[in-house]
C-alpha positions as a Markdown table, in Angstrom:
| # | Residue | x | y | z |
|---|---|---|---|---|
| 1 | Unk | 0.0 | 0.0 | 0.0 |
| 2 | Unk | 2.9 | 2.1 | 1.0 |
| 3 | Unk | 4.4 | 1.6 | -2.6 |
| 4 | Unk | 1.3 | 2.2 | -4.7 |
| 5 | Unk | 0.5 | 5.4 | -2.8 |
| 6 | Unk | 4.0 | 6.9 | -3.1 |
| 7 | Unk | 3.6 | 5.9 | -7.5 |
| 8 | Unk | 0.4 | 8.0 | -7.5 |
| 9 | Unk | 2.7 | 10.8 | -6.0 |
| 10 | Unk | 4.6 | 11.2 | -8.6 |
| 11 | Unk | 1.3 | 12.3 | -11.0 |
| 12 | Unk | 1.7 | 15.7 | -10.1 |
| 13 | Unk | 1.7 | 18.7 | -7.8 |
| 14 | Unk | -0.3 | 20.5 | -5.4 |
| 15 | Unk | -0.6 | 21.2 | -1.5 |
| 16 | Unk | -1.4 | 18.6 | 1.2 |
| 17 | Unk | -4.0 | 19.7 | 4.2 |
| 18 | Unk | -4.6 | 19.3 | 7.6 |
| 19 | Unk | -7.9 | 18.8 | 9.6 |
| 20 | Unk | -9.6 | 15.8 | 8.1 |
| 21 | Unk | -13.0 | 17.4 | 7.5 |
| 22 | Unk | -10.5 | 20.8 | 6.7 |
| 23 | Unk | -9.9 | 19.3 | 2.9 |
| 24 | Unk | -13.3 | 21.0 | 1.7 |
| 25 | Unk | -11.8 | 24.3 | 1.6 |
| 26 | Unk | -8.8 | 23.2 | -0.9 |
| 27 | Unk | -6.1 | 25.2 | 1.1 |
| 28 | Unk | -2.2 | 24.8 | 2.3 |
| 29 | Unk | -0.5 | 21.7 | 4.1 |
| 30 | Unk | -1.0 | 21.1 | 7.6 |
| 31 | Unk | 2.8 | 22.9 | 8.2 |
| 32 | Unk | 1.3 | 25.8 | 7.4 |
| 33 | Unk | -1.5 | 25.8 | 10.5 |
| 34 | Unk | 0.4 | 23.9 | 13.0 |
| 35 | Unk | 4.0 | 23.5 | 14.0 |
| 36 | Unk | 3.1 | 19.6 | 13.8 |
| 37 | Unk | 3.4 | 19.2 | 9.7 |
| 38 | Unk | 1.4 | 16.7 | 10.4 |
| 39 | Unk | -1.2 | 18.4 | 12.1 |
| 40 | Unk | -2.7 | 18.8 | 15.5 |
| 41 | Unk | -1.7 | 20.7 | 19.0 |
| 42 | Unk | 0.2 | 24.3 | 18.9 |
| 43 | Unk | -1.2 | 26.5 | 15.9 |
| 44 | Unk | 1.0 | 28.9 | 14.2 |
| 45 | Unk | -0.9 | 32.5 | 13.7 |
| 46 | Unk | -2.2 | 31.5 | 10.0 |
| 47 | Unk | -4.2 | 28.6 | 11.7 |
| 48 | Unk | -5.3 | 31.2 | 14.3 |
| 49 | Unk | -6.4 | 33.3 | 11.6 |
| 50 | Unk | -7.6 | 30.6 | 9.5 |
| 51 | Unk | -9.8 | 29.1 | 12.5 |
| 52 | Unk | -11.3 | 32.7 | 12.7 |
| 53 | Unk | -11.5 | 33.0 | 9.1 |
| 54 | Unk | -13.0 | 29.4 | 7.9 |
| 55 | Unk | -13.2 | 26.9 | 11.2 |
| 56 | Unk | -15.5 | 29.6 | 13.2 |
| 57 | Unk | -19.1 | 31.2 | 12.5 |
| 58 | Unk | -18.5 | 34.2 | 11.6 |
| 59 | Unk | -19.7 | 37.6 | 13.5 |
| 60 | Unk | -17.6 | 39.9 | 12.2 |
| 61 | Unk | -15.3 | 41.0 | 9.7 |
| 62 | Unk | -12.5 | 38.7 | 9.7 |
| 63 | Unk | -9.3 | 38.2 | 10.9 |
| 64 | Unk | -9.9 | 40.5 | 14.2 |
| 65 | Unk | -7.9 | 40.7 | 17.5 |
| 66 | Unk | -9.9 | 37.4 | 18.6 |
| 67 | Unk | -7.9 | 35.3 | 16.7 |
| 68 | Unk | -4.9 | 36.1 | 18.2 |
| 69 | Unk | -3.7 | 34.2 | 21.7 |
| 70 | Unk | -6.2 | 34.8 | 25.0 |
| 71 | Unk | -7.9 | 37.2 | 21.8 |
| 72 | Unk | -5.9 | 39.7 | 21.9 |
| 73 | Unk | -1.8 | 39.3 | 22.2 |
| 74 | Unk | 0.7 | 39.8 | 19.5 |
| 75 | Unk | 2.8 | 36.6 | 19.7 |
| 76 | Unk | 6.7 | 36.9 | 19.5 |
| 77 | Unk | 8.6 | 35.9 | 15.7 |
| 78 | Unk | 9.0 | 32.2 | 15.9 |
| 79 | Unk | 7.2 | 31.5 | 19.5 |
| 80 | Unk | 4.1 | 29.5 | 19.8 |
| 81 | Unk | 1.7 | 29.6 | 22.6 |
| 82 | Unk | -1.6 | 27.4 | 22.8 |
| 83 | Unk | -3.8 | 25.6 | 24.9 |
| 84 | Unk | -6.6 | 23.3 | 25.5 |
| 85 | Unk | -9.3 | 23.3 | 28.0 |
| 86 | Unk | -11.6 | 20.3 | 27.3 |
| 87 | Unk | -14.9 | 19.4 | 29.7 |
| 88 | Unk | -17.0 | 16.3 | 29.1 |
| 89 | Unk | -20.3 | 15.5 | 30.3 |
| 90 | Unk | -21.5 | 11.9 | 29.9 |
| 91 | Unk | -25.2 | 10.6 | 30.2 |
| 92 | Unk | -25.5 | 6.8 | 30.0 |
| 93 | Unk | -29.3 | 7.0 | 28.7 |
| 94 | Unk | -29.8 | 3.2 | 29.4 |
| 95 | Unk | -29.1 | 3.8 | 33.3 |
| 96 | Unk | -29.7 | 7.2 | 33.8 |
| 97 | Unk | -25.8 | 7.5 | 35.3 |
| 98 | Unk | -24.1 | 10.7 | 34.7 |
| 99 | Unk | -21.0 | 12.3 | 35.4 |
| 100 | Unk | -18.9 | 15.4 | 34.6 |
| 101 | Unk | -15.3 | 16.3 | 34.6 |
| 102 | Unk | -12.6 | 17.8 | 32.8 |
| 103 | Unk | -11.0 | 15.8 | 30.2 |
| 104 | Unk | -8.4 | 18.0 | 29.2 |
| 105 | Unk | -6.6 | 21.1 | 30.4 |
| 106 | Unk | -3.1 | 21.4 | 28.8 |
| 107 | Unk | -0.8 | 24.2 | 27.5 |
| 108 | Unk | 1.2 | 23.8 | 24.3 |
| 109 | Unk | 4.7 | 25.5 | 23.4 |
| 110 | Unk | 6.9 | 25.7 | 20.3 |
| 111 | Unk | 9.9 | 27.4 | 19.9 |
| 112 | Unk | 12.2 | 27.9 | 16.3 |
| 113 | Unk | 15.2 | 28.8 | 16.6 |
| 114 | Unk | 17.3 | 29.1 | 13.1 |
| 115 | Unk | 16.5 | 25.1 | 11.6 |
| 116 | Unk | 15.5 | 23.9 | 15.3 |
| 117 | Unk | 12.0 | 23.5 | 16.8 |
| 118 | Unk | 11.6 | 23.0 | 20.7 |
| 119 | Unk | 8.0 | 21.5 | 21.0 |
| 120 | Unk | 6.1 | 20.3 | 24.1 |
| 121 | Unk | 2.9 | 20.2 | 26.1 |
| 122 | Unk | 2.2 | 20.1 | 30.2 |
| 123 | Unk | -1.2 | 19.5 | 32.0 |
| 124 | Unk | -3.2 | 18.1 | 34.3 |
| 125 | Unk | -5.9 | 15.4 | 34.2 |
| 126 | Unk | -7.6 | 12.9 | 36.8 |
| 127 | Unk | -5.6 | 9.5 | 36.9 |
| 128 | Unk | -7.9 | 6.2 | 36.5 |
| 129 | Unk | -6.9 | 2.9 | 37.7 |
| 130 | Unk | -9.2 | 1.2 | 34.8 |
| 131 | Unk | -8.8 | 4.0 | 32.1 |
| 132 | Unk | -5.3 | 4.6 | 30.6 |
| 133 | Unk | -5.9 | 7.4 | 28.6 |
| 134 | Unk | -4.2 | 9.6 | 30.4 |
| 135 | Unk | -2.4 | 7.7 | 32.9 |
| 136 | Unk | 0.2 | 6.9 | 30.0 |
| 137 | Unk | 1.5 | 10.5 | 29.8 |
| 138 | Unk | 2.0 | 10.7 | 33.2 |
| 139 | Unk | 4.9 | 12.7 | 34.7 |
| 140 | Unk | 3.9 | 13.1 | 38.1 |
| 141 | Unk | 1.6 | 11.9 | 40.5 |
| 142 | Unk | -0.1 | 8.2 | 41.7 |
| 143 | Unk | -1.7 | 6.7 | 39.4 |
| 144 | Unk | -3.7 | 4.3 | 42.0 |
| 145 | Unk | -5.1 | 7.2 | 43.8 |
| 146 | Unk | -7.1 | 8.4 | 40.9 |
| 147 | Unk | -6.2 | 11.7 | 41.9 |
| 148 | Unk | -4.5 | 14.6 | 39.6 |
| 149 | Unk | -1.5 | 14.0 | 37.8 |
| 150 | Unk | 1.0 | 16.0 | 36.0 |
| 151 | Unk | 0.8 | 14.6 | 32.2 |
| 152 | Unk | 3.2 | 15.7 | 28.7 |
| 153 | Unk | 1.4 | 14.3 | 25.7 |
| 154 | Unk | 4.1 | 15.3 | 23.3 |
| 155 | Unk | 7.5 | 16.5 | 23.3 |
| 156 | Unk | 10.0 | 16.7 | 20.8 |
| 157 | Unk | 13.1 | 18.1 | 19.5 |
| 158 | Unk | 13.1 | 18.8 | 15.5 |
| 159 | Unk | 16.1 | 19.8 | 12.8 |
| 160 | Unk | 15.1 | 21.1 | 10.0 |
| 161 | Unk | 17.0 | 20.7 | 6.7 |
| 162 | Unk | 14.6 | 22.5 | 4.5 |
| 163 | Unk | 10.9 | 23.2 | 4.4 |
| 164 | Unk | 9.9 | 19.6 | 3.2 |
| 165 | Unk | 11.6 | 17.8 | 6.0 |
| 166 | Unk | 11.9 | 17.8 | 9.3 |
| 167 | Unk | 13.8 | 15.4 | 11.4 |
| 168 | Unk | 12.9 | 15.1 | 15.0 |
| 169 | Unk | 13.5 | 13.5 | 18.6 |
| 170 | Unk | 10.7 | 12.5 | 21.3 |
| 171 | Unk | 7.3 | 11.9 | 22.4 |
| 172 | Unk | 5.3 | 12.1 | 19.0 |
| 173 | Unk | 1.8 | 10.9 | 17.9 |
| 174 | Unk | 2.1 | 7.6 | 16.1 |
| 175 | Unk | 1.5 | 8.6 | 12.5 |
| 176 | Unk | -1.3 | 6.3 | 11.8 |
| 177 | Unk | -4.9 | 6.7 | 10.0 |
| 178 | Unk | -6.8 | 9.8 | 10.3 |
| 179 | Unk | -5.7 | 12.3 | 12.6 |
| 180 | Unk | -9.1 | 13.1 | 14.3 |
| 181 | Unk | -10.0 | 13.7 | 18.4 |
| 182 | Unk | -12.7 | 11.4 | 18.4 |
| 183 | Unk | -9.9 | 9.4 | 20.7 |
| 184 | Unk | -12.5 | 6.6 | 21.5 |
| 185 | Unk | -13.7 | 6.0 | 17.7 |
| 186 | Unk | -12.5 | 1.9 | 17.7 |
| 187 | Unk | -10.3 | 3.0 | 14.5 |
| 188 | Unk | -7.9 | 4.8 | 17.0 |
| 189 | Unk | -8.5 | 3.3 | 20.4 |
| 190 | Unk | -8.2 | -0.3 | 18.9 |
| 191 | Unk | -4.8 | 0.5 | 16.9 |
| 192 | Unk | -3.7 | 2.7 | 20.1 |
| 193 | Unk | -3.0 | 5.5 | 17.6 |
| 194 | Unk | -4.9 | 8.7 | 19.5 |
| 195 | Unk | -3.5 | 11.8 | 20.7 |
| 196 | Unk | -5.1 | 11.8 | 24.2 |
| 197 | Unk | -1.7 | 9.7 | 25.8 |
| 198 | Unk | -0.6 | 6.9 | 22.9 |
| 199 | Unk | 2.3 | 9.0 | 22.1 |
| 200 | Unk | 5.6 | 6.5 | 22.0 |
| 201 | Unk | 9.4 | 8.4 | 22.5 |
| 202 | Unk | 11.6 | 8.0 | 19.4 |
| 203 | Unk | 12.8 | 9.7 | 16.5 |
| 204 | Unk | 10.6 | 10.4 | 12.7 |
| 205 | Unk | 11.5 | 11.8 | 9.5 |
| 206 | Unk | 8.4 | 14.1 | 8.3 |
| 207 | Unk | 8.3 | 15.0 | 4.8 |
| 208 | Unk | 5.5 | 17.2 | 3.1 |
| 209 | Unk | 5.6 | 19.2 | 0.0 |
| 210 | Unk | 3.3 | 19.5 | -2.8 |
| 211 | Unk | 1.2 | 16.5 | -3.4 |
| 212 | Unk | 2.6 | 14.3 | -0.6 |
| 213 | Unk | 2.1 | 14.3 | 3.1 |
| 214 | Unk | 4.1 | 11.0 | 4.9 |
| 215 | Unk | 5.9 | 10.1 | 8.2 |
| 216 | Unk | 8.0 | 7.2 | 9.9 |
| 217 | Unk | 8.3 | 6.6 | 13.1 |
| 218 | Unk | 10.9 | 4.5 | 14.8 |
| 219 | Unk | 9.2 | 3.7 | 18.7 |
| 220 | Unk | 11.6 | 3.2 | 21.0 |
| 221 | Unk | 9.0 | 2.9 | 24.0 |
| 222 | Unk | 6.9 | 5.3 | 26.2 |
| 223 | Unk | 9.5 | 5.9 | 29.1 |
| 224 | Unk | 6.7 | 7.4 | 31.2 |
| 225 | Unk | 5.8 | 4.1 | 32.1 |
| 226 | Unk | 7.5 | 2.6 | 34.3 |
| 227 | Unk | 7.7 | -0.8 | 33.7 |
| 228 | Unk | 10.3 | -1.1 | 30.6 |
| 229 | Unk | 8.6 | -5.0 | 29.9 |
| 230 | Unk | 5.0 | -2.7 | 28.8 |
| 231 | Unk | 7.1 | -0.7 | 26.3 |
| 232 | Unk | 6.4 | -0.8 | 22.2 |
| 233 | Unk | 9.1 | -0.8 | 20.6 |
| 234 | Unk | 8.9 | -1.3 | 16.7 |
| 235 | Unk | 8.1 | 1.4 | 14.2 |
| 236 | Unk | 4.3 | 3.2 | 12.6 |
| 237 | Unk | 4.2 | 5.2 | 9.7 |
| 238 | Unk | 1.5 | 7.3 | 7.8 |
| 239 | Unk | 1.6 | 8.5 | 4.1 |
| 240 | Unk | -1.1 | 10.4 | 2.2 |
| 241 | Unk | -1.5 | 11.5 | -1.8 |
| 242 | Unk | -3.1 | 14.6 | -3.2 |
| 243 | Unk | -5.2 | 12.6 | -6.1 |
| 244 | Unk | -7.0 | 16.0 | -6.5 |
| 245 | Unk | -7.7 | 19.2 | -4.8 |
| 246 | Unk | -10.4 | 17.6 | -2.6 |
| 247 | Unk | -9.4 | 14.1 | -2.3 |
| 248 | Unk | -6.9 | 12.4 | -0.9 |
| 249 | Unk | -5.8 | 9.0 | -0.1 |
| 250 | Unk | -3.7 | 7.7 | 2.6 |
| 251 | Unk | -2.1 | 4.1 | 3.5 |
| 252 | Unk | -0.6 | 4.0 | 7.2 |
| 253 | Unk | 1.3 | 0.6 | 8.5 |
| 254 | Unk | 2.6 | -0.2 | 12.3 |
| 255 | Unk | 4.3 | -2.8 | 13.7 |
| 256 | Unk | 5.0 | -2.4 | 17.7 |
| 257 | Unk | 6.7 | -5.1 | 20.2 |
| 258 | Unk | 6.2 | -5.3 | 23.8 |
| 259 | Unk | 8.0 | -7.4 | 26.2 |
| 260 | Unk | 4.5 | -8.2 | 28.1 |
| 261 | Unk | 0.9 | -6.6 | 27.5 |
| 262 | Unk | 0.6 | -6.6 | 31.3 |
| 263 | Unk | 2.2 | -6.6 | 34.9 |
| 264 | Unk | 0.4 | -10.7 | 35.0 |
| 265 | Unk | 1.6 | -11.6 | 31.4 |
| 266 | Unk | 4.8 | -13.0 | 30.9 |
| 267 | Unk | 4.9 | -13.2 | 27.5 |
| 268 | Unk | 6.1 | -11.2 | 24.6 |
| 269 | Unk | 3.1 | -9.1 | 22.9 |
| 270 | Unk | 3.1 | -8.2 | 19.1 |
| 271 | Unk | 0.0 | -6.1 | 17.4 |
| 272 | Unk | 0.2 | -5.0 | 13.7 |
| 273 | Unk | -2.6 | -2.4 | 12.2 |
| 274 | Unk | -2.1 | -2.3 | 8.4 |
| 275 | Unk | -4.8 | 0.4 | 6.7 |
| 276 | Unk | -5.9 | 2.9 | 3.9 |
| 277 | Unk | -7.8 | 5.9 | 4.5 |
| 278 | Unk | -9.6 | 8.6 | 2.2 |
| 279 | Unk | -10.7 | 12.3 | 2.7 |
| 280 | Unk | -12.9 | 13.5 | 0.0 |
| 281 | Unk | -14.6 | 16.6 | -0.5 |
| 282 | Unk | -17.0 | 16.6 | -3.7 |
| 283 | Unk | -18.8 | 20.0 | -2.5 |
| 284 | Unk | -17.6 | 22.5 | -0.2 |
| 285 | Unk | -20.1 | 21.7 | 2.8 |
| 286 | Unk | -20.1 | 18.1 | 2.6 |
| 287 | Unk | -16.7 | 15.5 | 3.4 |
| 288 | Unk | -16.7 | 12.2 | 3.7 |
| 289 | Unk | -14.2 | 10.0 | 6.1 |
| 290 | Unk | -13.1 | 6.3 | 5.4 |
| 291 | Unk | -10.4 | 4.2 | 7.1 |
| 292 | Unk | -9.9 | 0.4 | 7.4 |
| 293 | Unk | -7.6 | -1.2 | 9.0 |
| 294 | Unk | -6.2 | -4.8 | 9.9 |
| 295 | Unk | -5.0 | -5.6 | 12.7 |
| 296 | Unk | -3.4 | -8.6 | 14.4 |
| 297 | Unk | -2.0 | -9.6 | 17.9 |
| 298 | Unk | -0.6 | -12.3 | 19.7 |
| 299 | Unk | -2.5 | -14.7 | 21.3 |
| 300 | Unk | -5.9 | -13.7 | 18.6 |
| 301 | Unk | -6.8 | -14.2 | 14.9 |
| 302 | Unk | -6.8 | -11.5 | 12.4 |
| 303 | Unk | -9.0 | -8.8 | 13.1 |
| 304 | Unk | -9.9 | -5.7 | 11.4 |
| 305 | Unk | -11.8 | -2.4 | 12.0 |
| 306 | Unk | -13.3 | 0.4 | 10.1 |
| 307 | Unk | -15.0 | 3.5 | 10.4 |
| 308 | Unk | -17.2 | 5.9 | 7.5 |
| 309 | Unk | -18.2 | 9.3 | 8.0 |
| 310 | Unk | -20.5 | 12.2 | 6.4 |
| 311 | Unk | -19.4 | 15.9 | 7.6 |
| 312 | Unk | -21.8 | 18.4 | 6.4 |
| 313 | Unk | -21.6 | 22.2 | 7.4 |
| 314 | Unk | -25.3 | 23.9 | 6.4 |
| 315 | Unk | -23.6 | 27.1 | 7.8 |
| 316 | Unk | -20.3 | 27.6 | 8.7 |
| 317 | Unk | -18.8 | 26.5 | 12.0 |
| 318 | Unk | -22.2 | 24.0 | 12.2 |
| 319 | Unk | -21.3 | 20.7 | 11.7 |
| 320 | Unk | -23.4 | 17.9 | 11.5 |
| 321 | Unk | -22.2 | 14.4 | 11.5 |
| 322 | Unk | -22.7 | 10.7 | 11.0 |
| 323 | Unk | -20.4 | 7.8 | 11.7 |
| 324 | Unk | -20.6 | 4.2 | 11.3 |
| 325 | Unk | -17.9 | 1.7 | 12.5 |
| 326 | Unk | -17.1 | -1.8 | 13.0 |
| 327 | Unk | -13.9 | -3.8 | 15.1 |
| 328 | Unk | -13.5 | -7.6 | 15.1 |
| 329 | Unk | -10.6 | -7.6 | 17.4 |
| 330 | Unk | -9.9 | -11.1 | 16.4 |
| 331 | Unk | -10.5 | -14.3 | 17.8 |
| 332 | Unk | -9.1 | -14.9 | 21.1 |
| 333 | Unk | -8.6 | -18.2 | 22.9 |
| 334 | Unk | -11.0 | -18.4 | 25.3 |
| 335 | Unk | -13.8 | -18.6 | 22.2 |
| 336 | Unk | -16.0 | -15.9 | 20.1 |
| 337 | Unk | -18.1 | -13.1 | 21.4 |
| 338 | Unk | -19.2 | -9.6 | 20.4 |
| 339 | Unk | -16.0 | -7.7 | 18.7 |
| 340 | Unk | -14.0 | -10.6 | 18.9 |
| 341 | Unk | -14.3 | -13.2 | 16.4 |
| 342 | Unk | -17.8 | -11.6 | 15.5 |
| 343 | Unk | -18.5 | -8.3 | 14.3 |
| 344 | Unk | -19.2 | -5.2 | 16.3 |
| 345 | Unk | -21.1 | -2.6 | 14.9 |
| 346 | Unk | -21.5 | 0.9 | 16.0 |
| 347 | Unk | -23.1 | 4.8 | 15.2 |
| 348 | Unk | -22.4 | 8.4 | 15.8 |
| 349 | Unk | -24.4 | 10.9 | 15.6 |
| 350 | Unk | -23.0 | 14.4 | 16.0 |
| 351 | Unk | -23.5 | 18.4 | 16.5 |
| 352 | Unk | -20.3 | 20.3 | 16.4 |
| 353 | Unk | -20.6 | 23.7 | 16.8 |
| 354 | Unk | -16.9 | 26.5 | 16.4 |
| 355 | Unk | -19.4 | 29.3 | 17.4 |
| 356 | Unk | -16.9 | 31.9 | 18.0 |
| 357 | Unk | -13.3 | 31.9 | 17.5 |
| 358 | Unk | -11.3 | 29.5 | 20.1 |
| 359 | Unk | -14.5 | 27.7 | 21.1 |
| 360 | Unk | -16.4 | 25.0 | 20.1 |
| 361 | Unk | -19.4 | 23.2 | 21.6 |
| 362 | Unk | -19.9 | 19.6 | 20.5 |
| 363 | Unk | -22.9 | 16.6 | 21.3 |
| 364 | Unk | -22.4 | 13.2 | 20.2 |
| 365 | Unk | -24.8 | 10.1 | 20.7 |
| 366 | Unk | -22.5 | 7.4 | 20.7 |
| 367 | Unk | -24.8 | 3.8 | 19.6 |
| 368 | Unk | -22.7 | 0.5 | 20.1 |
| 369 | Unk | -23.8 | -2.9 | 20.1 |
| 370 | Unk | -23.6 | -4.5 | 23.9 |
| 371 | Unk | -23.8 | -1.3 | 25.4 |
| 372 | Unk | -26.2 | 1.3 | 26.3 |
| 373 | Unk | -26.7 | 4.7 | 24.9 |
| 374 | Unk | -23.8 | 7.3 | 25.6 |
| 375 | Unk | -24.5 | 11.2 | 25.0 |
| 376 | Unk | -21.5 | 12.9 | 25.1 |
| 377 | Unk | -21.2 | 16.9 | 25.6 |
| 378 | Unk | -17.9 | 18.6 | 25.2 |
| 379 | Unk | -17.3 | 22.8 | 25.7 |
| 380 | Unk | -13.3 | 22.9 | 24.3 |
| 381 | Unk | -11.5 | 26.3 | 24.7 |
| 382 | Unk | -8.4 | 26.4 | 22.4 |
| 383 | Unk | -5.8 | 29.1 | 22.4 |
């Protein structure tokens, strides 16, 4: 897949892009947005602008002073400030439970010095003893108590030669499928790919120019756990082709090693996703989202999972969603059941409102087969 998506580079040039349901308005690579080339965390001030501009609904003439940092401060040449302030509310409409809390409150930094880049993140978040979404990018704090802890999703270290590459050291996002922060959609919680805490230390070569947007990723573990045997070590990569202005294609591989899955388990652990992915945009308010994956591990039969979405944006900053998805984890010992070694299925339906610049209020139903009814309700502040 790798192979047959770098040929159909070579058919021609344009520019690459960066939010997935972002490829509807046709404009630069992710590079230009974020100091990620690859999309995602600290914005530069044309993606503050350009989430004023074309993320936001718009009150008034555009750019103003509110897309600059806390609205209103003029950034220093080649220092990058942002932020995230993410709180969920969950409603399990089968039992009536319901709980609140915040799922994200980090600061983001980037600094370019000549060809260097110094990037990093630091918050807080609530540990869980049964949920490792956080506890993963832990830097300080217990774990067990399931009290706050000091977390660093990302951090890295970057040389670049030239604008098309960049060569860099640290905790990165696994480049793998579609970049999106639906963290729990099975495409990224099943290949361990989000950008919540499944971040792995190593080194990547990034390249995008033109029509072509691809990185590798050598893992050589997440050090901030502290058992070495639960480390990955192996390598993921990510590649995606311009075929047109509004459609792209992407083919992402990984193949990660641990010494043992768990503190109990003695044995070595190996998964493998293999996957494509399209964006395509065939009208300005509508973009559809496809990935499929397979994905193997020791101890189960093949498995595969897949997800298909429908953005549509009736105004702008309104978005309204559908998602479909389906996991087979593969077939595990111990026999078949529901996701593993038979299909699960499951739906999303979704509100996603940017209704002012830095904001964005969002409500998901989340349907899955074996469980009950989850509404989801998210405010998310972004600097």
């Amino acid at each position: 897949m790798f192979a047959l998506t770098l040929l159909v580079a070579s058919l021609g040039a344009s520019a690459a892009h960066a939010y997935p349901f972002m490829i509807r308005h046709g404009f630069a690579e992710c590079g230009s947005c974020h100091v990620d080339p690859m999309g995602g965390e600290t914005l530069t001030q044309m993606g503050r602008v350009m989430g004023e501009d074309l993320l936001s609904t718009p009150w008034a003439t555009s750019p103003s002073a509110a897309s600059k940092l806390l609205f209103a401060i003029d950034q220093p040449e080649n220092l990058y400030l942002g932020g995230s302030l993410r709180a969920l509310g969950l409603a399990n409409l089968e039992t009536g439970k319901k709980r609140a809390f915040p799922m994200q409150a980090d600061v983001t930094f980037a600094a370019v010095v000549g060809k260097l880049t110094l990037a990093g993140s630091l918050g807080v978040s609530r540990a869980s003893s049964r949920y490792e979404h956080s506890s993963k990018a832990r830097l300080l704090g217990n774990v067990e108590d399931e009290a706050l802890i000091l977390v660093s999703r990302n951090h890295w270290l970057g040389y670049r030669p030239n604008a098309a590459w960049l060569v860099r050291l640290g905790r990165i996002n696994l480049p793998f499928g579609i970049r999106t922060p639906e963290h729990t959609l099975w495409v990224r919680s099943e290949t361990l790919t989000d950008r919540e805490s499944d971040q792995q230390h190593g080194a990547s070569v990034v390249y995008a120019s033109g029509r072509l947007r691809a990185e590798l990723l050598g893992s050589l573990g997440n050090f901030q756990l502290a058992d070495d045997r639960l480390r990955e070590r192996g390598y993921s990569g990510h590649l995606e082709v311009l075929l047109e202005p509004r459609l792209a294609l992407g083919a992402s591989s990984l193949l990660l090693r641990a010494e043992s899955e768990t503190a109990m388990r003695e044995s070595a652990v190996v998964r493998q996703a293999h996957g494509a992915s399209v964006r395509y945009s065939p009208a300005t308010p509508l973009v559809l989202l496809v990935e499929a994956d397979v994905l193997s591990k020791t101890g189960s039969s093949v498995g595969y999972v897949g997800m298909a979405g429908i953005d549509v944006e009736p105004v702008q900053g309104l978005h309204l969603a559908s998602t479909g998805e389906i996991v087979d984890r593969g077939k595990p010992p111990s026999g078949v059941g529901l996701g593993r070694g038979r299909p699960q299925l499951g739906a999303w339906l979704t509100l996603d409102w940017f209704f002012g610049p830095h904001v964005e209020l969002r409500v998901d139903l989340v349907l899955r087969q074996g469980r009950g009814e989850l509404l989801q309700t998210q405010l998310h502040l972004y600097l």
